[in-house]
C-alpha positions, 0 to 999 in steps of 0.5 A: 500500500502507499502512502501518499502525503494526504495520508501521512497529515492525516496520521499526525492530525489524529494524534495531536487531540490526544496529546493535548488531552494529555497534558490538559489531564495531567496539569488538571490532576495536579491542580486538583492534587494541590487544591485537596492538599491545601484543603483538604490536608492542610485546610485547617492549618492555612485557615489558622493561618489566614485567621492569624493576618487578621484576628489578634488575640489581646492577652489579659494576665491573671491576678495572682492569688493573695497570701494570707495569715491564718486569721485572712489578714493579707500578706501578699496581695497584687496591685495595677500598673500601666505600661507603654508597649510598641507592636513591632510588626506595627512599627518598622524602622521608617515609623520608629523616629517619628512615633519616638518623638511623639511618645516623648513630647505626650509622655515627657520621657527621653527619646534616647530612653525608648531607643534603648528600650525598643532595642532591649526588647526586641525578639524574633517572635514579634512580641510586643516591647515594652517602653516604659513602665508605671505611667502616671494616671496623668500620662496615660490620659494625655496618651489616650487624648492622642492616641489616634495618632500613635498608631502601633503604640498602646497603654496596657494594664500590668498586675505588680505583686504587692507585700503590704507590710513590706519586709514582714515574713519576707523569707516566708512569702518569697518573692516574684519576678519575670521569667527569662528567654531561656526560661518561657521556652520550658514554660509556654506549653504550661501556658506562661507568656513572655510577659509573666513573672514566677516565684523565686523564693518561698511561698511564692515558688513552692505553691506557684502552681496554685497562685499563679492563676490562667491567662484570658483574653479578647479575640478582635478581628483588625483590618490591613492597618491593623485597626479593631474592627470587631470583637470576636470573643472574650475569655476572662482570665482565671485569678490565682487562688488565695492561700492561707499561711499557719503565720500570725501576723501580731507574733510575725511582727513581734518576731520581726521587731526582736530581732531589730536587735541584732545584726544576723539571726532567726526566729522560729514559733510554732505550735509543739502538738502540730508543727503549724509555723506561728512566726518565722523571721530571718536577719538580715531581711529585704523587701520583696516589693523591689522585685516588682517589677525589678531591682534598681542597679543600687537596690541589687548591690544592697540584696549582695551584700557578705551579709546575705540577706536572701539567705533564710537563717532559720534554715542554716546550720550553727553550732548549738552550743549548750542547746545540745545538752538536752540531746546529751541528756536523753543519750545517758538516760535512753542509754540505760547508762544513767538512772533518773536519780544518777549524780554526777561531781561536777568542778571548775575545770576538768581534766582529760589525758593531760588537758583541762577543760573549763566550767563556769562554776562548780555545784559538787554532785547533782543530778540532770535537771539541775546539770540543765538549770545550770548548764553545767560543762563539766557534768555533761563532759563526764556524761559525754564521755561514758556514752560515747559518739555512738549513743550521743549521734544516735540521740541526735538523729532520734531528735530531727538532727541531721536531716531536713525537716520536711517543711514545704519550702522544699531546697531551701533548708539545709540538713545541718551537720552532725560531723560523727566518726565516719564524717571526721574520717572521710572529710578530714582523713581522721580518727575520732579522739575522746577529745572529739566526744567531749567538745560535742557533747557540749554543742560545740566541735563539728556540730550544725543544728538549724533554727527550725530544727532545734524548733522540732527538738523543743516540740518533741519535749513539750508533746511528750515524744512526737516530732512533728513536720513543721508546715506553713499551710494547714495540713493534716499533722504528719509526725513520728513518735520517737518513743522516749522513756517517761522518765527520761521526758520527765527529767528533761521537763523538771530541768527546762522549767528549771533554766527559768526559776533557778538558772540561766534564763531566770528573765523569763521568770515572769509573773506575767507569762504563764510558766515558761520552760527552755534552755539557753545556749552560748556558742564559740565561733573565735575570731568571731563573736559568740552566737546566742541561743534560746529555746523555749517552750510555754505554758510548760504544763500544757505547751501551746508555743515553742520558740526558738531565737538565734542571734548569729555572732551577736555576742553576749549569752543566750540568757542576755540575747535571745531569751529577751527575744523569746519573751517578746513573743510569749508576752505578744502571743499570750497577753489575750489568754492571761486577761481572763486566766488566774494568776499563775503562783 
């Protein structure tokens, strides 16, 4: 057959249709993929994403839940501030100088001052910047009088943590302040925004879960210029929850005015039957209100200082001095080495492998309860001696020593030190000498006992053996019975109550307080002076209050330092009961 060419045209002209069809086919199919990808896979996501250009979400930060005292008096409340902040997806580089220099001319503030802020406060998320804080009421009304022209910048409320009585239980409430960079990384799936602030310290850090509240909002829709055109929706913002403290305020600030007295020291009150913390105070203190919002450079330098007045004394170990004699009792007595009844010579000075260690006076063969009264050096040498370190740190960590109380500020305390054998060895590369036995068993050596512990030991004597978890927050009470004899609580009653009327802390021997009992402690820290101690607890027959005050190298005896401190609290604390009680014989 031949092909001619009329046939060969008409061959080509039947092909073309179908090659066309082709690729009309194959650019529609991948249309119509593309359209269901966006749609269809990723409809939602480009929807957020329309929604973003034109829909802004206006955040409204929670009020913070208030602290409170027992009796809802408030001690950590929140108050308003306003600030000035730019948007800068609003407010390019060209728009910057002139908006600048209308904010200082309406604002009265330095144009210098906000280049360094806008420069500060400028991130790659786009957040808002902040300009300037706690604006005048007269400046945020001559800001909304122009503020058709001000265009991406705003005056918006900020919430400011507020403490009432200023330095009051600062190392109790703690303090807030804004999160970091690195910090709003781990925060925001927890909700945290850039602008939020934490707790730092105390009670504010501890139950921030609690206080911090959840963030609202008002969701406006905005048009190119980034002009409100309507409100699409609101969420209110959920305040925090108030918290209510064990604290007294009236005994809070009476442990606050004693310790005005000296330079560094603690107090710790709480209740002996349930370990509920009445008063806690720490010198040197601070103001937590300079936190909010932020510390000048001159109030920074002032918070570190060698004197550390962030630093929570009553959760720091000191040696316990003639305190520790109580544990020094209960280690002869539970020993089964002494009896109730046992006697012990005491003298001016007594004398070990050819060294001679010193007494304050000589009482010739008494007991424990006078040994107390008197605190006696060289009777509790002797008993020291004929227990040894086994029984004595045995006594010790029966008692709380040693270990962290489990009060919720959590971090916070420290455990102490009691530096036994096997502590002398691995530290010091040592042996344990009877030397050793003879300075700790009077408090002194490698001996660290905090404030809030020692608190623990005196509620354990005044309860009848229960060593209670301190706590600031009402709590069913957590303790352990340590299962001392009665006779051993008996003679360590006698001789606390015997410390009143007849021995070292005789001023507390007051007709106007109900019966006090405790002991004082003296402790050696050379070059240094002396730390003063006093540990109480009253009324001695029925304790309702366990006091212990600590003056850290204030020099003088725990009878003349921190007994006076103690009995301005007992005088605050039980002035009501006494109005309507006898008088006491």
């Amino acid at each position: 057959m031949a092909f001619g060419p009329g046939a060969s045209r008409h061959c080509g002209i039947g092909r073309q249709p179908a090659w066309l069809l082709a690729v009309v086919l194959l650019f529609s199919g991948a249309m119509v993929a593309r359209l269901a990808w966006l749609q269809l896979v990723h409809g939602a996501e480009n929807r957020a994403r329309a929604d973003e250009n034109r829909i802004r979400l206006m955040p409204r930060n929670p009020i913070r839940g208030r602290l409170l005292d027992r009796h809802g008096q408030v001690l950590a409340s929140s108050r308003l501030t306003y600030n000035l902040y730019i948007q800068p997806r609003e407010v390019g580089e060209t728009q910057w100088p002139a908006l600048r220099d209308r904010l200082a001319a309406v604002l009265a503030v330095g144009a210098g001052e906000l280049d360094a802020k806008r420069r500060s406060g400028a991130n790659a998320e786009g957040f808002r910047i902040e300009l300037a804080r706690g604006l005048s009421p007269e400046q945020v009304l001559r800001f909304k009088e122009q503020a058709a022209g001000l265009t991406g910048a705003e005056v918006d409320v900020d919430i400011l943590r507020s403490y009432p009585h200023g330095r009051l239980a600062a190392h109790v409430l703690g303090y807030t302040s804004g999160i970091t960079e690195e910090e709003y990384d781990q925060l925001q799936p927890k909700g945290y925004r850039i602008r939020d602030r934490v707790g730092r310290s105390g009670v504010e850090k501890q139950f921030e879960g609690h206080l911090r509240g959840e963030w609202g909002g008002q969701q406006v829709e905005v048009n190119a210029a980034g002009e409100v055109q309507r409100i699409l929706g609101e969420k209110p913002a959920r305040a925090g929850k108030d918290l209510r403290l064990t604290l007294d305020l009236e005994l809070q600030q009476a442990a606050e005015r004693a310790l005005d007295g000296v330079r560094k020291g603690a107090i710790v009150a709480l209740d002996p039957q349930t370990g509920a913390i009445r008063a806690l105070a720490s010198r040197p203190t601070f103001d937590p209100n300079v936190f909010s919002p932020a510390p000048s450079t001159s109030q920074w330098a002032s918070l570190n200082t060698p004197d550390a007045p962030l630093l929570n004394r009553a959760f720091q170990g000191f040696p316990p001095a003639s305190t520790f004699k109580i544990v020094t009792t209960i280690a002869g007595l539970e020993s089964g080495l002494y009896a109730a009844d046992s006697k012990v010579m005491t003298m001016n000075s007594f004398c070990y492998a050819g060294l001679c260690y010193g007494d304050h006076g000589a009482h010739g063969a008494i007991g424990f309860p006078l040994a107390l009264a008197v605190s006696s050096n060289t009777f509790y040498y002797q008993v020291g001696l004929k227990v040894g370190p086994d029984e004595l740190f045995k006594a010790a960590r029966r008692m709380g020593y040693g270990q962290v109380t489990g009060i919720e500020l959590k971090g916070e305390e420290t455990p102490g030190l009691l530096g036994d054998q096997a502590w002398k060895r691995e530290a010091l590369g040592e042996e344990w000498t009877p030397v050793d036995t003879i300075t700790s068993a009077i408090g002194q050596g490698a001996l660290q006992v905090t404030p809030i512990q020692m608190a623990r030991l005196y509620a354990a004597v005044a309860n009848g053996g229960w060593l209670v978890t301190p706590h600031l927050v009402e709590r069913p009470t957590e303790r352990t019975w340590i299962g001392l004899k009665p006779a051993t609580l008996k003679i360590l009653r006698d001789g606390l109550r015997q410390v009143v009327t007849n021995g070292t802390a005789t001023l507390l021997n007051d007709p106007n307080l109900p019966a006090v009992a405790g002991k004082t402690g003296t402790g050696e820290d050379p070059p240094r002076p002396d730390h003063a101690w006093f540990g109480g607890y009253a009324p001695a027959g029925k304790p309702t209050l366990v006091i212990i005050a600590f003056g850290e190298n204030s020099g003088g005896y725990g009878g003349t330092v921190a007994a006076p401190m103690v009995k301005a609290l007992m005088t605050t604390w039980f002035r009501g009961a006494l109005a309507a009680a006898p008088a006491r014989p």
